[in-house]
C-alpha positions as CSV (number, residue, x, y, z in Angstrom):
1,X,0.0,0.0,0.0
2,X,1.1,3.4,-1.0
3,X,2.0,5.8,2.4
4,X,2.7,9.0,2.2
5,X,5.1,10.9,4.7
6,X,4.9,14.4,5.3
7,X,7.4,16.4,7.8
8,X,5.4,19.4,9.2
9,X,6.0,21.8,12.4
10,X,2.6,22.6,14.3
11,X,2.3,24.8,17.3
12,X,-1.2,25.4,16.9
13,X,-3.4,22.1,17.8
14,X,-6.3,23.8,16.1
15,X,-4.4,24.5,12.7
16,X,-3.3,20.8,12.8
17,X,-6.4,19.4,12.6
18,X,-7.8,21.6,9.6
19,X,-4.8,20.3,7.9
20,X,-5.6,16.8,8.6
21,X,-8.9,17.4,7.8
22,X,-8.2,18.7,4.5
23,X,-5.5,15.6,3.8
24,X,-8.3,13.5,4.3
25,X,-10.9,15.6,1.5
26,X,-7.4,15.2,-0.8
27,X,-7.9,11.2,0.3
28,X,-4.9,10.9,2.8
29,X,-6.1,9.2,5.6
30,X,-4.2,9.6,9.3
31,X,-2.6,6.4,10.3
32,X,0.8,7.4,12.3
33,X,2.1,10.5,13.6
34,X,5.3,11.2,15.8
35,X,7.1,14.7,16.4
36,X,6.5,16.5,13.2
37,X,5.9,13.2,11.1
38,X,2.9,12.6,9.6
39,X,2.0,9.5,7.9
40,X,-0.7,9.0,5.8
41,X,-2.8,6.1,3.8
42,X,-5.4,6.7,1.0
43,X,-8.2,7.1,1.8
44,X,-11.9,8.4,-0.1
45,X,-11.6,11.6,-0.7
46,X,-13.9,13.0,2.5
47,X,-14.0,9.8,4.1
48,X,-12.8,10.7,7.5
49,X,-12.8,13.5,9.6
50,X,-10.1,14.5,12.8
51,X,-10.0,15.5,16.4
52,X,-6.6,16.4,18.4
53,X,-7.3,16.4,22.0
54,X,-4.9,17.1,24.9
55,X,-5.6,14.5,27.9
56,X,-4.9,15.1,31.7
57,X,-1.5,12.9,31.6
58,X,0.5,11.1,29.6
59,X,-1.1,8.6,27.0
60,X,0.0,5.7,28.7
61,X,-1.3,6.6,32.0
62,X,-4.3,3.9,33.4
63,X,-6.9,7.1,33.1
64,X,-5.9,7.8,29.7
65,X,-5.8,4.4,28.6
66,X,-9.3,3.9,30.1
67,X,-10.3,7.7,28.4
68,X,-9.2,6.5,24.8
69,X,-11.1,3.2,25.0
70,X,-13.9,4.8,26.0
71,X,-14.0,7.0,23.0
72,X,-13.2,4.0,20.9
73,X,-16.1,2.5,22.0
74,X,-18.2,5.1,20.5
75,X,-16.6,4.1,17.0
76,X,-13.9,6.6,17.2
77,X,-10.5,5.3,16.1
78,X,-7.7,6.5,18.1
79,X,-5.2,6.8,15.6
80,X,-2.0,8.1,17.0
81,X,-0.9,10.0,20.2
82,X,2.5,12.2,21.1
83,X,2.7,12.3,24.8
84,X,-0.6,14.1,26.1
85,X,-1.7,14.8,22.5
86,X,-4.2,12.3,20.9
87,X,-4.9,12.2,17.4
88,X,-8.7,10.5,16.9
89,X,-10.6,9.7,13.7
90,X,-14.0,9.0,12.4
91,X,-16.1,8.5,9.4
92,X,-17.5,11.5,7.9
93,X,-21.1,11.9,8.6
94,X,-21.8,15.4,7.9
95,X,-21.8,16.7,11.7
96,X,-19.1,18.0,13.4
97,X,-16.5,15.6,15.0
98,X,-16.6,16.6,18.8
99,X,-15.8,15.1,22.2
100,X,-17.0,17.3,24.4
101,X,-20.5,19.0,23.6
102,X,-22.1,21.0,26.7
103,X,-20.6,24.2,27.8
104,X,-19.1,23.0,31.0
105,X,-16.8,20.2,29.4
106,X,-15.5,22.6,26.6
107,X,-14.1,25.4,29.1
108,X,-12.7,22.2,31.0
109,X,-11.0,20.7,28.1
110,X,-9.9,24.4,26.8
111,X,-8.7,25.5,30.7
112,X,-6.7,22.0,30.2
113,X,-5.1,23.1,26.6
114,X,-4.2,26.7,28.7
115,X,-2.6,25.3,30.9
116,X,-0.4,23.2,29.1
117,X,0.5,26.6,26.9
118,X,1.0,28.4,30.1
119,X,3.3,25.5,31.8
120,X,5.3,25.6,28.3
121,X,5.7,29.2,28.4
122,X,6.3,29.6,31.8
123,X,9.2,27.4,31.4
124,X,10.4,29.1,28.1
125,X,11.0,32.6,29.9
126,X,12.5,30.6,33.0
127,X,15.4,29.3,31.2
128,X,15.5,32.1,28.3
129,X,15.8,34.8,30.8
130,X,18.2,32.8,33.3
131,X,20.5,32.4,30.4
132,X,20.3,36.1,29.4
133,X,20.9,36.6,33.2
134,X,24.2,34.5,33.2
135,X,25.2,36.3,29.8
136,X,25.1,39.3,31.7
137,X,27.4,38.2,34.6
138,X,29.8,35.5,33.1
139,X,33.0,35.6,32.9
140,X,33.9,32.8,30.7
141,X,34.9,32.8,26.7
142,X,33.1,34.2,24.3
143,X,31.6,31.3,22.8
144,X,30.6,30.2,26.0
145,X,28.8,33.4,26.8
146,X,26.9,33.6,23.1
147,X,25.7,30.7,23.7
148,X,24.1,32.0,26.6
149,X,23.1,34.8,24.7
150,X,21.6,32.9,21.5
151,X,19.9,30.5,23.3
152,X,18.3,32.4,25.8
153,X,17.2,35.0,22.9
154,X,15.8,32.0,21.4
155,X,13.9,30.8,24.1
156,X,12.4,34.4,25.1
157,X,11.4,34.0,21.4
158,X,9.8,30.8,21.6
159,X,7.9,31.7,24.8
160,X,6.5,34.8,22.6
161,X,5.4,32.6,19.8
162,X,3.9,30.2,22.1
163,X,1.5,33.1,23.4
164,X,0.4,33.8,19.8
165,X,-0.9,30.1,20.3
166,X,-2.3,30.4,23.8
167,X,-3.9,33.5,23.4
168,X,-7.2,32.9,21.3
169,X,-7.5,29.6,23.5
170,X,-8.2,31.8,26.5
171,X,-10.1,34.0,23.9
172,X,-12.3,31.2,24.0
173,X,-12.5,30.2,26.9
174,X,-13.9,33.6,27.7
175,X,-16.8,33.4,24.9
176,X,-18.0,30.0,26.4
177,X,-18.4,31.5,29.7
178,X,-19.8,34.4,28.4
179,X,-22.3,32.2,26.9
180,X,-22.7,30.0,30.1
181,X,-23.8,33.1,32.4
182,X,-25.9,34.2,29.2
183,X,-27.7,30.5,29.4
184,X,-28.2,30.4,33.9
């Protein structure tokens, strides 16, 4: 059978899936996926549809485990997962492909995603800045202090980006519980 392997960088969990949701119209069907590789199967054009969903720990934790197979037993596939990330498929029927569909268990799954960007961000400026802060102080050879200097410019960097990702998450989060004091 004929795969097809594509190498692509994602930050944004939501752009991901409209990109495998449009492989799949092209007839490139999901079937493995590990840090930026993607590989797919053909498919029918439109035959399935995807959901990436961030779980509470690691996919191999028991909860997990017992989360996954509970969606599988809905006739979800779960077709691939990258440490909390889970990559789930169905059939195209026409409705949208959704886990979680009252109010409450969206802003729970979306506080979830925020914290994970947060956590990751957190930890970005943390090492970025303590870098620039031993760049500033060091007394060692050059190289030793660009190094310092690159990487923790790089890493304030990343931790910027990485809000550019976080930030319509919390945007909505704030709609839904707009809506939910709208709705009591």
């Amino acid at each position: 059978m004929m795969k097809k392997v594509v190498f692509k960088p994602y930050w944004n969990y939501a752009k991901e899936e409209v990109w495998l949701n449009q492989m799949a119209k092209k007839g490139w069907a999901l079937v493995h996926y590990c840090w930026l590789k993607y590989t797919f199967e053909p498919c029918e054009k439109g035959e399935y549809v995807y959901y990436i969903d961030l779980l509470e720990k690691h996919h191999n934790a028991p909860a997990s485990r017992d989360f996954i197979e509970m969606v599988e037993e809905t006739g979800i596939k779960h077709v691939a997962s990258y440490m909390r990330w889970v990559y789930f498929q169905k059939k195209a029927d026409g409705k949208p492909f959704e886990l979680y569909t009252d109010l409450d268990s969206k802003v729970k799954q979306l506080r979830r995603i925020n914290r994970f960007w947060t956590a990751l961000i957190a930890a970005e400026f943390a090492i970025g800045f303590s870098n620039l802060g031993i760049w500033g102080t060091e007394q060692a050879d050059g190289s030793a202090m660009a190094m310092n200097l690159y990487g923790g410019l790089l890493l304030v960097f990343i931790g910027v980006m990485l809000m550019t990702v976080a930030y319509p998450v919390r945007l909505k989060i704030r709609a839904l519980m707009r809506e939910q004091k709208i709705r009591e």
